[in-house]
Jmol script that loads the backbone (N, CA, C; Angstrom):
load data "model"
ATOM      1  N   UNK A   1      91.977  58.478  99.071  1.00  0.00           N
ATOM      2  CA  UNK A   1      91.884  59.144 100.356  1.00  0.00           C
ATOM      3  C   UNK A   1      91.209  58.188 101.333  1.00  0.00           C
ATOM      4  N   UNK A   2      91.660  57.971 102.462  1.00  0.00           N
ATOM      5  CA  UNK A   2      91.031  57.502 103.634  1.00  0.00           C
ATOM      6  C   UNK A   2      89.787  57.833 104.203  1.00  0.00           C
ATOM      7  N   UNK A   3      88.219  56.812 104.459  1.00  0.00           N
ATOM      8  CA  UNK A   3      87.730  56.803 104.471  1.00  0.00           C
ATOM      9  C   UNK A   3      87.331  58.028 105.499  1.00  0.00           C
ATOM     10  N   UNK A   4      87.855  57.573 106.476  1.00  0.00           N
ATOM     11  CA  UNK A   4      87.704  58.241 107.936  1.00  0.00           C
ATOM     12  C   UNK A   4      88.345  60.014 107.767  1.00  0.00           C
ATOM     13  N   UNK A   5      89.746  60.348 107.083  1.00  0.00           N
ATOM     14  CA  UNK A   5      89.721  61.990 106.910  1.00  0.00           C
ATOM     15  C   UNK A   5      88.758  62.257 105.950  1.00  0.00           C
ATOM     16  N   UNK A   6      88.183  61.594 104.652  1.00  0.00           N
ATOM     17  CA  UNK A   6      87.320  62.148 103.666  1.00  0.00           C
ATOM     18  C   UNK A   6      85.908  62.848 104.809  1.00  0.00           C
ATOM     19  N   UNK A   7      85.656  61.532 106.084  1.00  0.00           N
ATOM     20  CA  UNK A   7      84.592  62.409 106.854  1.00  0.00           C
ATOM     21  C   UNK A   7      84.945  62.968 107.375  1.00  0.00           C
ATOM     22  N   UNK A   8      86.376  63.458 108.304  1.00  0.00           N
ATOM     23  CA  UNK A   8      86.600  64.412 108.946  1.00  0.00           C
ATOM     24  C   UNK A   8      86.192  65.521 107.974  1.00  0.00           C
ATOM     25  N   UNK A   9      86.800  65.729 106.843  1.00  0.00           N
ATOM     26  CA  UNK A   9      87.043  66.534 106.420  1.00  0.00           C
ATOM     27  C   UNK A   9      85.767  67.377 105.685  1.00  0.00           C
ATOM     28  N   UNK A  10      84.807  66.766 105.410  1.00  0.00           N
ATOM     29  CA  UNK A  10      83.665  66.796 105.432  1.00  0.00           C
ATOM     30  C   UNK A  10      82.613  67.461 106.278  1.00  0.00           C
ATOM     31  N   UNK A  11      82.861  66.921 107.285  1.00  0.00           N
ATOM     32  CA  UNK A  11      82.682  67.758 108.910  1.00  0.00           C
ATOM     33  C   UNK A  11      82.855  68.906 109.096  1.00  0.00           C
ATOM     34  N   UNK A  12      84.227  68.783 108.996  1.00  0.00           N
ATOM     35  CA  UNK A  12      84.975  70.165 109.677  1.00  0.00           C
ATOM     36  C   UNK A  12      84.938  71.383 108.304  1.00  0.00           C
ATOM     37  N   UNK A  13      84.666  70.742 107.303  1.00  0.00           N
ATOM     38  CA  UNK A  13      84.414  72.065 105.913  1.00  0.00           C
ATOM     39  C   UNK A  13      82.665  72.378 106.284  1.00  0.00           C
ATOM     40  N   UNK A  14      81.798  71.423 106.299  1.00  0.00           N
ATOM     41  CA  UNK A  14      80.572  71.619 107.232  1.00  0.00           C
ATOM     42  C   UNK A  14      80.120  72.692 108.355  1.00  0.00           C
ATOM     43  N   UNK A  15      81.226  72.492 108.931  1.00  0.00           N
ATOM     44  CA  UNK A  15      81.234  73.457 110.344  1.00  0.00           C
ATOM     45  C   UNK A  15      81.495  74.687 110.169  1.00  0.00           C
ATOM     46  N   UNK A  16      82.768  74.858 109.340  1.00  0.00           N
ATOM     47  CA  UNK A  16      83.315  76.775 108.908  1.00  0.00           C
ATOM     48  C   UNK A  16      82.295  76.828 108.331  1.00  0.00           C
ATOM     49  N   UNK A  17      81.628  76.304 106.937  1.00  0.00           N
ATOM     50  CA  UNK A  17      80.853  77.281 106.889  1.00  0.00           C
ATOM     51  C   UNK A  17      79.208  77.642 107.250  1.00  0.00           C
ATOM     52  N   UNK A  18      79.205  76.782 108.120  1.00  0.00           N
ATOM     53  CA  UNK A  18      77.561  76.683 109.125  1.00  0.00           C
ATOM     54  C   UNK A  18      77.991  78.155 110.120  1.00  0.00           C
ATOM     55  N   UNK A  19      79.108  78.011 110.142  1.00  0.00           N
ATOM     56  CA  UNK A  19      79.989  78.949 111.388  1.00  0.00           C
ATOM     57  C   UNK A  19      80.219  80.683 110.594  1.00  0.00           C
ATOM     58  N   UNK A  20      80.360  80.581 109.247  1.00  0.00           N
ATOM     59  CA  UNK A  20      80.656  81.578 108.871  1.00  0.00           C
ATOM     60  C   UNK A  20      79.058  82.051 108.117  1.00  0.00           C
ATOM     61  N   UNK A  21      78.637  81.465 107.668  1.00  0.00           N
ATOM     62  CA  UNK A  21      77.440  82.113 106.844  1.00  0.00           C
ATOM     63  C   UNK A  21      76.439  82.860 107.902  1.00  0.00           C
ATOM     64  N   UNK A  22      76.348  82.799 109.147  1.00  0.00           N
ATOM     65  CA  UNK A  22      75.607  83.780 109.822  1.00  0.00           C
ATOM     66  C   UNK A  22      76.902  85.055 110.116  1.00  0.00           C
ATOM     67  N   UNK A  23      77.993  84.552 110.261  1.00  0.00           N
ATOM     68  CA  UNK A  23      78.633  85.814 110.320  1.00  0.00           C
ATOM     69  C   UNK A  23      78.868  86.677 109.412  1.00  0.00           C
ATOM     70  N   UNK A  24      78.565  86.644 108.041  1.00  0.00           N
ATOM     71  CA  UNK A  24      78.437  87.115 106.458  1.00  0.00           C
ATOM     72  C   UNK A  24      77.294  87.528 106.577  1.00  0.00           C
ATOM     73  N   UNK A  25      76.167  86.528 106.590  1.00  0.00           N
ATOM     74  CA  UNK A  25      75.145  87.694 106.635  1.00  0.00           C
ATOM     75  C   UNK A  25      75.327  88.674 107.715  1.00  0.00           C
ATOM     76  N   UNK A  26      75.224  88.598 109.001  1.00  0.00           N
ATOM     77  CA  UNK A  26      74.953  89.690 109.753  1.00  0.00           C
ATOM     78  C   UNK A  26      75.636  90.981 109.492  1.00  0.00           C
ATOM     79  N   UNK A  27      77.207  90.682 108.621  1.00  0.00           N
ATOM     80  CA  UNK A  27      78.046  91.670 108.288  1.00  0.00           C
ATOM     81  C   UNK A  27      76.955  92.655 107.152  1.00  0.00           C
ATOM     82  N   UNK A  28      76.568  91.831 106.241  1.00  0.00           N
ATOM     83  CA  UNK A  28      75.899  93.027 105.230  1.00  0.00           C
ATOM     84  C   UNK A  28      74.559  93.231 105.326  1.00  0.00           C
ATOM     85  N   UNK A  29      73.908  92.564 106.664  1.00  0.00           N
ATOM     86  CA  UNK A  29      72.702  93.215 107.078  1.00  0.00           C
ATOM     87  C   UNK A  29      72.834  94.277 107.923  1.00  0.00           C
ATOM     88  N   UNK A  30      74.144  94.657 108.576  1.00  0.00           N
ATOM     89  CA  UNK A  30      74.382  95.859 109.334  1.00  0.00           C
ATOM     90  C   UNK A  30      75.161  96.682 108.958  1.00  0.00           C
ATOM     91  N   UNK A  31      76.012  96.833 108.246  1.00  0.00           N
ATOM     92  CA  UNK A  31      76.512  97.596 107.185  1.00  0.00           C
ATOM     93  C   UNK A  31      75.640  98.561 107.068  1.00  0.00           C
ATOM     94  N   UNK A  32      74.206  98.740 106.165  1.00  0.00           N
ATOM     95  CA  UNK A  32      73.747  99.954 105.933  1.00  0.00           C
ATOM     96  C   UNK A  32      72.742 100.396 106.898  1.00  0.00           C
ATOM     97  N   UNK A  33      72.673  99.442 108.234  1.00  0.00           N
ATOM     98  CA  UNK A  33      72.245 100.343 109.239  1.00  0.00           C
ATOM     99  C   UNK A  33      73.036 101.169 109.798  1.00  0.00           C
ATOM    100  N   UNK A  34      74.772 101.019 109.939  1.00  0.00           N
ATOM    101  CA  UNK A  34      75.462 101.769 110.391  1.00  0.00           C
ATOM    102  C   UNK A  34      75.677 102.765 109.720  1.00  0.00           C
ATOM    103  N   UNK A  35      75.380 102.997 108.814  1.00  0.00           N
ATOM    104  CA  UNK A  35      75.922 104.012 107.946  1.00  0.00           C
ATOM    105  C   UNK A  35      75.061 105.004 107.787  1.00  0.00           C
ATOM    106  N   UNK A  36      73.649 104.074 107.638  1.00  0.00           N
ATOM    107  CA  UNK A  36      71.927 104.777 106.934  1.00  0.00           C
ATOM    108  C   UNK A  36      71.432 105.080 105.815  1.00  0.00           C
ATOM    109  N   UNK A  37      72.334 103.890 105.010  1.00  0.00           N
ATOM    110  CA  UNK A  37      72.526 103.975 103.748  1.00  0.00           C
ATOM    111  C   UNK A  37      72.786 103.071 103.513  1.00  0.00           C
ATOM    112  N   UNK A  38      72.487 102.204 102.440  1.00  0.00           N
ATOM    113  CA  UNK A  38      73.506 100.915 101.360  1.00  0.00           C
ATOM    114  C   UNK A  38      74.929 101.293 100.436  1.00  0.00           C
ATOM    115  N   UNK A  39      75.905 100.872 100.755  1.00  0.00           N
ATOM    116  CA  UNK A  39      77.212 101.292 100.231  1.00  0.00           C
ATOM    117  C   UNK A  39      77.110 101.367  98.911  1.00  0.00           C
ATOM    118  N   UNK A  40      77.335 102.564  98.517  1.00  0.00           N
ATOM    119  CA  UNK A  40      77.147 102.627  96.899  1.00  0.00           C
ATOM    120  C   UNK A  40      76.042 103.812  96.536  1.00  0.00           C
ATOM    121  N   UNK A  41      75.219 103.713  97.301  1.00  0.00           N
ATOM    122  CA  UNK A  41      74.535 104.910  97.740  1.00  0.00           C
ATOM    123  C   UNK A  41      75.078 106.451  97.706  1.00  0.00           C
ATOM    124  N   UNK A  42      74.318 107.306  96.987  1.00  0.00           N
ATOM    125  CA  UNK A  42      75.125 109.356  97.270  1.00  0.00           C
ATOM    126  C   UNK A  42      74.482 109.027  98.626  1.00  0.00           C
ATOM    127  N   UNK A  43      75.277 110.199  99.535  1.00  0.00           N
ATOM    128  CA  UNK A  43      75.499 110.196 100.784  1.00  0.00           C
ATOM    129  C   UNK A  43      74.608 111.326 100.901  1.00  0.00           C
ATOM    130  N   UNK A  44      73.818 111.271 101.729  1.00  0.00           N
ATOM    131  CA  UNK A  44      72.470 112.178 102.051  1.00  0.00           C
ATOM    132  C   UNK A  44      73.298 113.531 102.802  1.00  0.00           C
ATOM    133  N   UNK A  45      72.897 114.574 102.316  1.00  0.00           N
ATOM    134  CA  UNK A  45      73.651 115.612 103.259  1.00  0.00           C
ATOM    135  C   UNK A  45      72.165 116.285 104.899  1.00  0.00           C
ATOM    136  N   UNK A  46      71.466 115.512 104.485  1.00  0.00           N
ATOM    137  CA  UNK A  46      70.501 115.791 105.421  1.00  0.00           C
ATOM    138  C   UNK A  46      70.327 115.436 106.634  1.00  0.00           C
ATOM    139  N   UNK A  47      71.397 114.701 106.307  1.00  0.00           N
ATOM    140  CA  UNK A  47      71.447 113.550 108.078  1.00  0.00           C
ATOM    141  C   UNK A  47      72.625 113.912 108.747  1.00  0.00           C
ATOM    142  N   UNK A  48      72.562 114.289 109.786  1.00  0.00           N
ATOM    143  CA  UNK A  48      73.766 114.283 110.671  1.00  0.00           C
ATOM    144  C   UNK A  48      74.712 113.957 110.683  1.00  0.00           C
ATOM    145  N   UNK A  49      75.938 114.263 110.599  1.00  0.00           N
ATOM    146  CA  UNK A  49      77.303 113.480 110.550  1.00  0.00           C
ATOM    147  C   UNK A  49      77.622 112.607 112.034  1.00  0.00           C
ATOM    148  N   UNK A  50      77.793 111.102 111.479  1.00  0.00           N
ATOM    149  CA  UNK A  50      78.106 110.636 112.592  1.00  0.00           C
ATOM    150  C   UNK A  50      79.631 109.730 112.472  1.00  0.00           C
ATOM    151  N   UNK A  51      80.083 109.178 113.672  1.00  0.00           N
ATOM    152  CA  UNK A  51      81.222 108.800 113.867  1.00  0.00           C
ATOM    153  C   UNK A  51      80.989 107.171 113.461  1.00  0.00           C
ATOM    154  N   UNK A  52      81.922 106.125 113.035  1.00  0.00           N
ATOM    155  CA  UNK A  52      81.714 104.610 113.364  1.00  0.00           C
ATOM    156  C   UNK A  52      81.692 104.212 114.053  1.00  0.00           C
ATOM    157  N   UNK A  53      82.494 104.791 115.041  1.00  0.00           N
ATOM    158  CA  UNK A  53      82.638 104.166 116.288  1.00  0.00           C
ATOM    159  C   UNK A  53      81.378 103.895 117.346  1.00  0.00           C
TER     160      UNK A  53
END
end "model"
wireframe off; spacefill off
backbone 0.3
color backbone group
């Protein structure tokens, strides 16, 4: 492989996932605030029914 794509490529695999790992976490750090619960969780009948939206 060529010196120069081995660093592109390097880079740019670098970047997705510098780019994606805050968007992964933030997904399953808000997940069970939206809900009010951790998925997997019995569903509390004490709390209000709410919409996702």
């Amino acid at each position: 492989m060529h010196p120069e794509l081995r660093s592109f490529l390097a880079r740019f695999i670098g970047t997705v996932l510098l780019t994606l790992i805050p968007v992964i976490f933030m997904t399953f750090v808000s997940m069970p605030l939206s809900l009010n619960r951790h998925p997997g969780e019995p569903v509390r009948t004490d709390l209000p029914l709410r919409h996702m939206t």
